[in-house]
N, C-alpha and C positions, 0 to 999 in steps of 0.2 A: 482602484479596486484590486484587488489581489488574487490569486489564481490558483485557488486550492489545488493541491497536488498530496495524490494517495501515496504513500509511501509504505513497501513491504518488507520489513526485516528477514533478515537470511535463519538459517536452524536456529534457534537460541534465543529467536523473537526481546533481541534488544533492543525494545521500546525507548526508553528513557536514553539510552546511547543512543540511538539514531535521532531522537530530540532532538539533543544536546549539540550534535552534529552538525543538523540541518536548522536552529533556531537564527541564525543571522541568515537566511533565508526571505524574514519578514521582511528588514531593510529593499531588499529587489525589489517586492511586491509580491513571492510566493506565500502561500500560506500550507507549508507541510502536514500534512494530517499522516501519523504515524499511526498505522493496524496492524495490531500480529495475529500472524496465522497460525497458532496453537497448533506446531508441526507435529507436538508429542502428545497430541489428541488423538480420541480412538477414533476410525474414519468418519462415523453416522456425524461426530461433532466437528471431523474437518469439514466435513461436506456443508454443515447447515452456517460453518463459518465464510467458504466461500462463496455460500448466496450471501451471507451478511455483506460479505466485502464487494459484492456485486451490485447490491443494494448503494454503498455509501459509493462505490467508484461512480456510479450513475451522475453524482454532484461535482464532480472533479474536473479538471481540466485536461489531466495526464496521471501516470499511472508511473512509479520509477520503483522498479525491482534490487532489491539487495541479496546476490548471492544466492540462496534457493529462490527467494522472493521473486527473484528475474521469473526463473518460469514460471511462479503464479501471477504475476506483471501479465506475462505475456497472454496468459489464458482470460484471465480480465478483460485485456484488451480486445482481444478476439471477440469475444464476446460484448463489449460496449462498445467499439468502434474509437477509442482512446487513441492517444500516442502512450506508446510504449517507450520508455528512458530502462 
């Protein structure tokens, strides 16, 4: 069974790079789920994006921050009681 793990891109929200990245991941048994946080959003849409990401961390295992991503990692977890990476 494989152990979904939220994964946050740092400024630049390079989804498809942090893929690409993390795709031999699967072999372990992780299963990467890559979210961006639409950092160059106006706030009303960061905000409604970190209930979304609040929302999908609820299904996860762990929570691993890239770069800015660390500190929204870290607020996630606070919040859901995650390990933070």
């Amino acid at each position: 069974m494989a152990r979904d793990v939220l994964i946050i891109p740092g400024i630049g929200d390079d989804v498809e790079g942090v893929e690409r990245q993390t795709s031999h991941w699967r072999e372990a048994g992780v299963d990467p789920v890559v979210a961006p946080a639409h950092w160059d959003a106006p706030l009303e849409t960061f905000e409604e994006t970190v209930d979304l990401l609040l929302q999908l961390a609820a299904e996860k295992t762990a929570i691993v921050g890239i770069s800015a991503g660390g500190s929204l990692a870290v607020y996630l977890a606070s919040r859901t009681g995650l390990p933070c990476i």
